[in-house]
matplotlib code that plots the C-alpha trace (Angstrom):
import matplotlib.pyplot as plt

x = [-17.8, -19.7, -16.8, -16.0, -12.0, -12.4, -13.6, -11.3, -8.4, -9.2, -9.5, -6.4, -4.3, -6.4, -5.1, -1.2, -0.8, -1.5, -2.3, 0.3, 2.5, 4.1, 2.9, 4.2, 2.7, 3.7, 3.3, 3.7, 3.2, 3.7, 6.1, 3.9, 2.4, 4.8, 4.6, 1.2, 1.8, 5.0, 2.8, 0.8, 3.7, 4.7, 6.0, 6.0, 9.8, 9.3, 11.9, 11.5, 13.0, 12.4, 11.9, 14.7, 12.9, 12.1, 8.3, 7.9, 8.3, 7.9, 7.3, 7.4, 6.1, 6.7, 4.9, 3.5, 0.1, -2.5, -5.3, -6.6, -8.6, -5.4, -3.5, -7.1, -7.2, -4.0, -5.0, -8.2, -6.3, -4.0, -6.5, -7.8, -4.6, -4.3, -1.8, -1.5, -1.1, -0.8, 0.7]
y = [-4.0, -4.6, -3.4, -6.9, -5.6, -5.4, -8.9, -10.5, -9.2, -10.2, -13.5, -13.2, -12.5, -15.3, -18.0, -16.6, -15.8, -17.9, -15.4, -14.2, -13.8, -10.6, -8.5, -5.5, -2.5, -0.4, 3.3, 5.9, 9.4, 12.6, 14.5, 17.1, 14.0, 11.5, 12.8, 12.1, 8.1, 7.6, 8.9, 6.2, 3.5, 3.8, 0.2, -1.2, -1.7, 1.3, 2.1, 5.5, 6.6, 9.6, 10.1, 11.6, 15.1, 14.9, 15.1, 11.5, 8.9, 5.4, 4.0, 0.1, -0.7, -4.7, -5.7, -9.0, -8.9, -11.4, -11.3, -9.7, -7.0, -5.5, -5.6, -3.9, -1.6, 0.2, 0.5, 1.9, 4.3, 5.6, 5.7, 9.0, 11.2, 12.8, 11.5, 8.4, 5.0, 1.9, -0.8]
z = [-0.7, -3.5, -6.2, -8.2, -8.4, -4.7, -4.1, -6.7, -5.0, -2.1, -3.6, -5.1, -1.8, 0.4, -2.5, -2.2, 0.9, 4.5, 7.1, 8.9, 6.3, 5.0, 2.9, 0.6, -0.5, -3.2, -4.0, -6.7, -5.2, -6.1, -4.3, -2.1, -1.0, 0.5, 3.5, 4.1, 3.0, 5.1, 8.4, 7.8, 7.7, 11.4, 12.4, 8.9, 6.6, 4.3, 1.7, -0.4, -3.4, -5.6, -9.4, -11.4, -11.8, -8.3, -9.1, -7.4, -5.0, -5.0, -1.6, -0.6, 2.5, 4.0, 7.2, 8.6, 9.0, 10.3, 7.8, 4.3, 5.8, 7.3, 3.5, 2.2, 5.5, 4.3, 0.6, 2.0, 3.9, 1.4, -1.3, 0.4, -0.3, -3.2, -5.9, -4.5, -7.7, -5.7, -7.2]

ax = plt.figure().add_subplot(projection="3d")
ax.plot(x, y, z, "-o")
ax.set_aspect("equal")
plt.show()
């Protein structure tokens, strides 16, 4: 990808991390869309918790992955539903 965020992050997790290691995501969604972002998360350590109005969730997921691609994979992935902030 040709998006300089894209590459510098990548950068970034290649200099703090030394594949496998794990990684955690992090996720601000709104409410009606959880769902969607917990599907994705079969086999990973997720832990959920909801706003105080209710109107959203904040979702960690932890999983040990063998390379950057599968942290960026994810993000990829999860940047399609609507709502979705990742941290």
């Amino acid at each position: 990808m040709s998006d300089p965020n894209h590459a510098k992050f990548r950068e970034l997790l290649d200099q703090n991390h030394q594949w496998p290691d794990f990684y955690t995501w992090k996720f601000i969604v709104k409410a009606e869309s959880s769902s969607q972002v917990v599907e994705l998360l079969g086999g990973y350590e997720v832990t959920i918790k909801t706003s105080e109005k209710g109107n959203y969730v904040s979702i960690s997921a932890r999983k040990l992955v063998q390379t950057t691609d599968e942290v960026l994979a994810l993000y990829h992935l999860v940047s399609g539903i609507p709502g979705v902030m990742s941290l």
